[in-house]
Short mmCIF file of the C-alpha atoms (twelve columns), coordinates in Angstrom:
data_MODEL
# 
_entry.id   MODEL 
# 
loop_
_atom_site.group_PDB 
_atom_site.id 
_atom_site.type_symbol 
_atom_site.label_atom_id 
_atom_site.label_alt_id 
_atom_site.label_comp_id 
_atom_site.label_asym_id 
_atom_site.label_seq_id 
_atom_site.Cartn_x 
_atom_site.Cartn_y 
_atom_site.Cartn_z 
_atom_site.pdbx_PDB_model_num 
ATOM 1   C CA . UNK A 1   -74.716 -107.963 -104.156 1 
ATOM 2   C CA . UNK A 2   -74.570 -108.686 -100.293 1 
ATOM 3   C CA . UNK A 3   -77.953 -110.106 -99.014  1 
ATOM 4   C CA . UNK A 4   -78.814 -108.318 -95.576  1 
ATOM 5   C CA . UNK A 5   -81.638 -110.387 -92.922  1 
ATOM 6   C CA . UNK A 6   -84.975 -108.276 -93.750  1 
ATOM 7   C CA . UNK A 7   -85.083 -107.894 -89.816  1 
ATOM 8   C CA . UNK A 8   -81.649 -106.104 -89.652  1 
ATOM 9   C CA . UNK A 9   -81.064 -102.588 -90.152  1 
ATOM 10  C CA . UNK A 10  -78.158 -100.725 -90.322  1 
ATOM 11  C CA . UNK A 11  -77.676 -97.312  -90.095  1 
ATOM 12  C CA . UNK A 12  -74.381 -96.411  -92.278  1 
ATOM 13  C CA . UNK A 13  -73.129 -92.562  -92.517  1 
ATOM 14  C CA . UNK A 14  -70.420 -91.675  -95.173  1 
ATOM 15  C CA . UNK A 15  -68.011 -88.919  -95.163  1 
ATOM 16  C CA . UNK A 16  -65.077 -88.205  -97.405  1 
ATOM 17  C CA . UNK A 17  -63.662 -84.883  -98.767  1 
ATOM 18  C CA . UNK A 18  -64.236 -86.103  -102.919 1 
ATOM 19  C CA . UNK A 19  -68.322 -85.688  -103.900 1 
ATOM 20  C CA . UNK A 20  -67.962 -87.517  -106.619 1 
ATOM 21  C CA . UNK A 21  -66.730 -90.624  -104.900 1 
ATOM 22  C CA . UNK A 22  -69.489 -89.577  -101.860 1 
ATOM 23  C CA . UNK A 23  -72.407 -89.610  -104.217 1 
ATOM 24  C CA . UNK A 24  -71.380 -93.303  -105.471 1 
ATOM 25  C CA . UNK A 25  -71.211 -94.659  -101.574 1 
ATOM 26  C CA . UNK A 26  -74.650 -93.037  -100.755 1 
ATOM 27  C CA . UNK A 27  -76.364 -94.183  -103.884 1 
ATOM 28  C CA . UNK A 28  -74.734 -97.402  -103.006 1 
ATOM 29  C CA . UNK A 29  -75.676 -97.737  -99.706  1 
ATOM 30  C CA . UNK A 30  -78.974 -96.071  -99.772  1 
ATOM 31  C CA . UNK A 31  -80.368 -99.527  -102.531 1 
ATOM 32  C CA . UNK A 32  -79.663 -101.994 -100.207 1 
ATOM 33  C CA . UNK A 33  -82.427 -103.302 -98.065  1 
ATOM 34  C CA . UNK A 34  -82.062 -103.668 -94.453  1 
ATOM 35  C CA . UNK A 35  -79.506 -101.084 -94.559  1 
ATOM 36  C CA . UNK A 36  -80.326 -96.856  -94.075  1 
ATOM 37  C CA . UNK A 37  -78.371 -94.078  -94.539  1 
ATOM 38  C CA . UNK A 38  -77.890 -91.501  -91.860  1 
ATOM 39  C CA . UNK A 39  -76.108 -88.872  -93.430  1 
ATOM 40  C CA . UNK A 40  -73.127 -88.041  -95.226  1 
ATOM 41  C CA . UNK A 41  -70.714 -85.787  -94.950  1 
ATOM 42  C CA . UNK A 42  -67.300 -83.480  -96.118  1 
ATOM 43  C CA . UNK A 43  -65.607 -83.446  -93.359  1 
ATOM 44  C CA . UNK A 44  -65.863 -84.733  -89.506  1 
ATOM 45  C CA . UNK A 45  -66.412 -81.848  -87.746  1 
ATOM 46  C CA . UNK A 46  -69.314 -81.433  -89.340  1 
ATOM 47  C CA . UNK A 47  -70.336 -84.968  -89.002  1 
ATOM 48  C CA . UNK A 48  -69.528 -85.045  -85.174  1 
ATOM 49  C CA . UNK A 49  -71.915 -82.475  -84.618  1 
ATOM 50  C CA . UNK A 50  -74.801 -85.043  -85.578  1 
ATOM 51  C CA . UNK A 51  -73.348 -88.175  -84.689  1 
ATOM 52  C CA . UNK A 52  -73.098 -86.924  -81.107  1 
ATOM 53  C CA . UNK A 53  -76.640 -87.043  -80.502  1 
ATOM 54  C CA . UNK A 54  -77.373 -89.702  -83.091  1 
ATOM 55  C CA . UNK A 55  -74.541 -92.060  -83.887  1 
ATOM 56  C CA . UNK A 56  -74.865 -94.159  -86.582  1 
ATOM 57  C CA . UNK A 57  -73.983 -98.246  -85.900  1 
ATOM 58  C CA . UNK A 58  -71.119 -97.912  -88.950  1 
ATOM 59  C CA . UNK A 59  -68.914 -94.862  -90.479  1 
ATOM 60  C CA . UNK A 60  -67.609 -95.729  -94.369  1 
ATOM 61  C CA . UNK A 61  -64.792 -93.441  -94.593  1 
ATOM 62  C CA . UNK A 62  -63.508 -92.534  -97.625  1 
ATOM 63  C CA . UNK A 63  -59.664 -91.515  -97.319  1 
ATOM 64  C CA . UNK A 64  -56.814 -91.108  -99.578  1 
ATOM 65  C CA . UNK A 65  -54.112 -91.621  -97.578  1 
ATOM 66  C CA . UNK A 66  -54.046 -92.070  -93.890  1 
ATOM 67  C CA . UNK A 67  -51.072 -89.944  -93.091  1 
ATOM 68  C CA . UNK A 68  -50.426 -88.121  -89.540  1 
ATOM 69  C CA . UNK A 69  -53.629 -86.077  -89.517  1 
ATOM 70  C CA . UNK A 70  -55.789 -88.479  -91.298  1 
ATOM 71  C CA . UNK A 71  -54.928 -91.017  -88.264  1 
ATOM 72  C CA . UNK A 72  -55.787 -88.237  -85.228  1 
ATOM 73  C CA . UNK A 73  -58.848 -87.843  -87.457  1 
ATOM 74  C CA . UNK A 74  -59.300 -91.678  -86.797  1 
ATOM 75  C CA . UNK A 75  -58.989 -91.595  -83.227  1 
ATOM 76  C CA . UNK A 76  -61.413 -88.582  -82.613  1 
ATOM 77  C CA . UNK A 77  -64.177 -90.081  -84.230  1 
ATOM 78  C CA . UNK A 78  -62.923 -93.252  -82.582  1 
ATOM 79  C CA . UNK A 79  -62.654 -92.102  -79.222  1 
ATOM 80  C CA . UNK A 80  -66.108 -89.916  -79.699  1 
ATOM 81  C CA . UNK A 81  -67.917 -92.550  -81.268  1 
ATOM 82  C CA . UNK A 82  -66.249 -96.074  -79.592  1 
ATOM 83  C CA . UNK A 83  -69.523 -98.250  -80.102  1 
ATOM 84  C CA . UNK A 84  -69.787 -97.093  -84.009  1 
ATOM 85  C CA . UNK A 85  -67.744 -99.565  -86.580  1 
ATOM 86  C CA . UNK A 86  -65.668 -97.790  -88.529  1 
ATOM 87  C CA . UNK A 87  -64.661 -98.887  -92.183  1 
ATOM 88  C CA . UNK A 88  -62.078 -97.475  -94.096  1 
ATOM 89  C CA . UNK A 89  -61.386 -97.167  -98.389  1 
ATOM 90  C CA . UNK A 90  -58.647 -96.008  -99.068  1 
ATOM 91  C CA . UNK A 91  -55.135 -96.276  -101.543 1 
ATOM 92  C CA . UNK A 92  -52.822 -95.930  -98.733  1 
ATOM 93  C CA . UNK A 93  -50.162 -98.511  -99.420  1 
ATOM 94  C CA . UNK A 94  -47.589 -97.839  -96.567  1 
ATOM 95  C CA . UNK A 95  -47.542 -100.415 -93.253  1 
ATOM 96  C CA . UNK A 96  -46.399 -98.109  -90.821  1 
ATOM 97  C CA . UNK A 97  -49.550 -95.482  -91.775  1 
ATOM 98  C CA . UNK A 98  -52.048 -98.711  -92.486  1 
ATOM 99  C CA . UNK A 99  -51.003 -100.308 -88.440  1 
ATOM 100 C CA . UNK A 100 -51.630 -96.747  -86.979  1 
ATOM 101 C CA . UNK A 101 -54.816 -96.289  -88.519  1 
ATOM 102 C CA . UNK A 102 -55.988 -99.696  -87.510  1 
ATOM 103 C CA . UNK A 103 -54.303 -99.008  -84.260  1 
ATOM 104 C CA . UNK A 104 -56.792 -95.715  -83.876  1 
ATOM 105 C CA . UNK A 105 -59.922 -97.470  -83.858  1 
ATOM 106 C CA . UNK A 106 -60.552 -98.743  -87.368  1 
ATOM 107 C CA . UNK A 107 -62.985 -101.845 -87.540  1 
ATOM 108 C CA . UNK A 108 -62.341 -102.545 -91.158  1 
ATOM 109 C CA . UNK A 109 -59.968 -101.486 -94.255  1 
ATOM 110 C CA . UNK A 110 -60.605 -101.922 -98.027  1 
ATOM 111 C CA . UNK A 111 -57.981 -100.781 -100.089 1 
ATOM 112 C CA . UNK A 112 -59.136 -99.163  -103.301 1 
ATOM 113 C CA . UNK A 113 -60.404 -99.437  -105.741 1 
ATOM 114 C CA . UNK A 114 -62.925 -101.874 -104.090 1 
ATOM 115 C CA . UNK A 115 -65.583 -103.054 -105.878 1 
ATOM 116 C CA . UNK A 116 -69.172 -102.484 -104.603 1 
ATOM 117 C CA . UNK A 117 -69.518 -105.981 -103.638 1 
ATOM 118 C CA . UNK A 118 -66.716 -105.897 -101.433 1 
ATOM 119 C CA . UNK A 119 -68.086 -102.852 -99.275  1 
ATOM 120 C CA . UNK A 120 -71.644 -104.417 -99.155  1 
ATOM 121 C CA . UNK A 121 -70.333 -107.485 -97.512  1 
ATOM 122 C CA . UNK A 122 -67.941 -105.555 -95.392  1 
ATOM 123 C CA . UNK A 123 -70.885 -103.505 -93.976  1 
ATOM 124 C CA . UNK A 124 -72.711 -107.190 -93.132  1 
ATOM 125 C CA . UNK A 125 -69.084 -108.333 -91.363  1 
ATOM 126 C CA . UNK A 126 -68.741 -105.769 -89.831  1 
ATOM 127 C CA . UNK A 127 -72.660 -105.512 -88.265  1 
ATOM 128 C CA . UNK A 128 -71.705 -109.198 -87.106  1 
ATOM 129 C CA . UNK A 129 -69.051 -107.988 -85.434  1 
ATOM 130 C CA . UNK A 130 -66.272 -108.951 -87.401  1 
ATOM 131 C CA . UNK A 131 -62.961 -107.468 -88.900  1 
ATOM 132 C CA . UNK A 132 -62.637 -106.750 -92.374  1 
ATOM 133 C CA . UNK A 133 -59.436 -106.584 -94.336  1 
ATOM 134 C CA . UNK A 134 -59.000 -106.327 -98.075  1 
ATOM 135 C CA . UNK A 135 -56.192 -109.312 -99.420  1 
ATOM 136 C CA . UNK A 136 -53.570 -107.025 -99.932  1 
ATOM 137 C CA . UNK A 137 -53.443 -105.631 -96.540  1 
ATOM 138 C CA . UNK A 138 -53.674 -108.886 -95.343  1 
ATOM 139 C CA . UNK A 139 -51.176 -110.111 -96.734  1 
ATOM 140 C CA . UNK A 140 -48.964 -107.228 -95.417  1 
ATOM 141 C CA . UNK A 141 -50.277 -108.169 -91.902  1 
ATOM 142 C CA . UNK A 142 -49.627 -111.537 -92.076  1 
ATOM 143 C CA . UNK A 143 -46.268 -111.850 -93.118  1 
ATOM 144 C CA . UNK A 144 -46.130 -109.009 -90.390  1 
ATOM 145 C CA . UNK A 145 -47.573 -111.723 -87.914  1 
ATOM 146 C CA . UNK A 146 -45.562 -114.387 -88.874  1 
ATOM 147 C CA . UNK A 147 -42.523 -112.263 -88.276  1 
ATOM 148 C CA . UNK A 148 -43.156 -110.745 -84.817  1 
ATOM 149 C CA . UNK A 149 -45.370 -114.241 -83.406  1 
ATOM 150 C CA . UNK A 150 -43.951 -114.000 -80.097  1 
ATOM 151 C CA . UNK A 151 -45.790 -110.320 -79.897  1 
ATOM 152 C CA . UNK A 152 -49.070 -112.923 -79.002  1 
ATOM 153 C CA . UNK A 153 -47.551 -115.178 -76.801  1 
ATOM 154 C CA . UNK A 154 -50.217 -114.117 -73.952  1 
ATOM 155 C CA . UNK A 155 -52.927 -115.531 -76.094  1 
ATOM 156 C CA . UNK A 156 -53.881 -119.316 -76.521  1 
ATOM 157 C CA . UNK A 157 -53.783 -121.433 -80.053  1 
ATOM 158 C CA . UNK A 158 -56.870 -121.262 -80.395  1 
ATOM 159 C CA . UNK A 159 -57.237 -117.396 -79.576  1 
ATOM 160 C CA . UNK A 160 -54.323 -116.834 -81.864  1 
ATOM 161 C CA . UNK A 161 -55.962 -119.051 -84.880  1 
ATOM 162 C CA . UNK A 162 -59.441 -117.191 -84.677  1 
ATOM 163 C CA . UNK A 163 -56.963 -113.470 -84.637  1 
ATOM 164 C CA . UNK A 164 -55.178 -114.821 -87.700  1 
ATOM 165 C CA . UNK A 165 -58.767 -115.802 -89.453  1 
ATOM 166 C CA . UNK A 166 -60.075 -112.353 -88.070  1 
ATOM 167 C CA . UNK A 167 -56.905 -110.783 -89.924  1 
ATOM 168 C CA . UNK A 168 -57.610 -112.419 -93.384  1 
ATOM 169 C CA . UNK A 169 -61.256 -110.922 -93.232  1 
ATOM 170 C CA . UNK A 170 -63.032 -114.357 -91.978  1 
ATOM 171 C CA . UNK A 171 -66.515 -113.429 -90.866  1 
ATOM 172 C CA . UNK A 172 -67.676 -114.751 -87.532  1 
ATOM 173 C CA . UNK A 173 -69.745 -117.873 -88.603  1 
ATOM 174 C CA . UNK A 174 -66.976 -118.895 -91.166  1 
ATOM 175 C CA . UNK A 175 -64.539 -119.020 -88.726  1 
ATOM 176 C CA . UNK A 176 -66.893 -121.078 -86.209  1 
ATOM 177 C CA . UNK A 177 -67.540 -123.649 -89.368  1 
ATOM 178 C CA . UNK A 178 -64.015 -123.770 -90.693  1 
ATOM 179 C CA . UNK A 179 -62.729 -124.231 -86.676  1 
ATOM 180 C CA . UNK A 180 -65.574 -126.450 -85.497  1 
ATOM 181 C CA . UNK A 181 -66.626 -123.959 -82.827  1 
ATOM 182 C CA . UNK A 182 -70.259 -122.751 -82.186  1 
ATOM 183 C CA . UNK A 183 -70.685 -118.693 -82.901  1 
ATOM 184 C CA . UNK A 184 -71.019 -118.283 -79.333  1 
ATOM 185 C CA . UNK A 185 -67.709 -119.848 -78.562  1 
ATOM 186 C CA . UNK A 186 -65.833 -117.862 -81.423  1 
ATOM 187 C CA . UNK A 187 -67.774 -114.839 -79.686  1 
ATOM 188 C CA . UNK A 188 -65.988 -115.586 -76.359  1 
ATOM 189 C CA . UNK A 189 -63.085 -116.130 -77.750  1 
ATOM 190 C CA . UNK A 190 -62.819 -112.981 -79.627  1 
ATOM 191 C CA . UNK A 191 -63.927 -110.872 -76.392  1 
ATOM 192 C CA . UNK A 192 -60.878 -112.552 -74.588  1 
ATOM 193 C CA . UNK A 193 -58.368 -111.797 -76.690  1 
ATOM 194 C CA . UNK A 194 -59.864 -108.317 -77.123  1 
ATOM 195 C CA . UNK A 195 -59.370 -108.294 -73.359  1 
ATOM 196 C CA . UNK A 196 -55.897 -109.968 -73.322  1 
ATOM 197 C CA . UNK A 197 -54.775 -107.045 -75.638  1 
ATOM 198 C CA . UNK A 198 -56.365 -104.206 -74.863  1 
ATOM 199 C CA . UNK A 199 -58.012 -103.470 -77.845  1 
ATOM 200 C CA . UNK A 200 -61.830 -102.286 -78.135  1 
ATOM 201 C CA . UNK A 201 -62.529 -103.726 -81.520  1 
ATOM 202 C CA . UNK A 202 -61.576 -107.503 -83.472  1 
ATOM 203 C CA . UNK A 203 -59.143 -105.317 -86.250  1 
ATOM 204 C CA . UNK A 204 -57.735 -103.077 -83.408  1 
ATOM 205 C CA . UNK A 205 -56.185 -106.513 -81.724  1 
ATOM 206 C CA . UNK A 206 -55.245 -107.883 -84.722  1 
ATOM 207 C CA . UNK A 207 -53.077 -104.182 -85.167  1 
ATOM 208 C CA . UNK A 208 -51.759 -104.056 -81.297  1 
ATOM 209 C CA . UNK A 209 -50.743 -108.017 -81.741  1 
ATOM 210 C CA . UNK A 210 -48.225 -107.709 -84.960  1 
ATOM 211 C CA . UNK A 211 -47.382 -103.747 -83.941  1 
ATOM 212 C CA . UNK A 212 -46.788 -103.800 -80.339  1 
ATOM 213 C CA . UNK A 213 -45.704 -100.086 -78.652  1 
ATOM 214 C CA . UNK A 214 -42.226 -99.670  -78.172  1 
# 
């Protein structure tokens, strides 16, 4: 299982429509030290109402598609909540719905099923301020990427190397070992190209840069 700092703490909320698949997340999330659960929840008006006056730092939401409503779901809590992380599970497998949910404010995507391993350490990547993608929608992204590279041509190599590391699911400090770069300098580099794009979160530029508006 993912091993969390015993001076962090990380307050996770759940909400998702399925109890049965709810009651696995909280009991998952609620054994894991350095990480509390604030609540979870059926459905987000519900949830809004408390996370209003006491957001929590990251949202697992459990989806099973992310069709039309599912994404303006997104972008409320997104747009409500902008400084919360927001992690999705779900078995959506089509690109256009995956790049508009990512493009509404998600912070990270596993595709289910996901093992509990796999959310753990996306709830630690995510707390570091990373992006998290599960290797099948990376994949989809990065042959995306590879097709549309002029889409980045504002940002520099090395601003476009860290995006394609933060695309694969590359946590902060791996991509600072693997590129020779202090965490400070990846940091920077990540708030740039946040900047250069527009986007308000590591996954959301990674989604504006290979799915540009027409």
């Amino acid at each position: 299982m993912a091993n969390y700092s015993s001076n962090v703490n990380v307050r996770v909320a759940v909400i998702g429509p399925n109890p049965v698949e709810r009651q696995y997340l909280l009991d998952l999330v609620a054994g894991v030290p350095g990480v509390t659960l604030s609540g979870a929840y059926s459905d987000l008006t519900e949830a809004l109402q408390q996370w209003e006056q006491d957001p929590p730092d990251t949202v697992i939401a459990d989806l099973e598609a992310t069709d039309e409503v599912a994404t303006t779901w997104l972008k409320q809590l997104h747009t409500t909540l902008p400084l919360t992380r927001l992690l999705v599970l779900s078995t959506e497998k089509d690109r256009d719905h995956l790049f508009q949910a990512l493009e509404a404010g998600v912070s990270g995507w596993l595709q289910k099923p996901c093992t509990a391993e796999q959310i753990l350490r996306a709830i630690g990547i995510l707390h570091e301020g990373g992006a998290v993608l599960s290797s099948p929608v990376a994949r989809k992204i990065l042959d995306y990427f590879r097709a549309r590279g002029s889409s980045v041509a504002c940002l520099s190599h090395r601003e476009r190397e860290i995006l394609g590391l933060l695309g694969q699911g590359v946590k902060a400090a791996e991509i600072a070992e693997k590129l020779g770069l202090s965490r400070s300098s990846v940091r920077t580099h990540v708030r740039n190209l946040q900047l250069k794009l527009k986007a308000s979160s590591p996954t959301e530029a990674v989604a504006k840069c290979l799915n540009p508006p027409a």
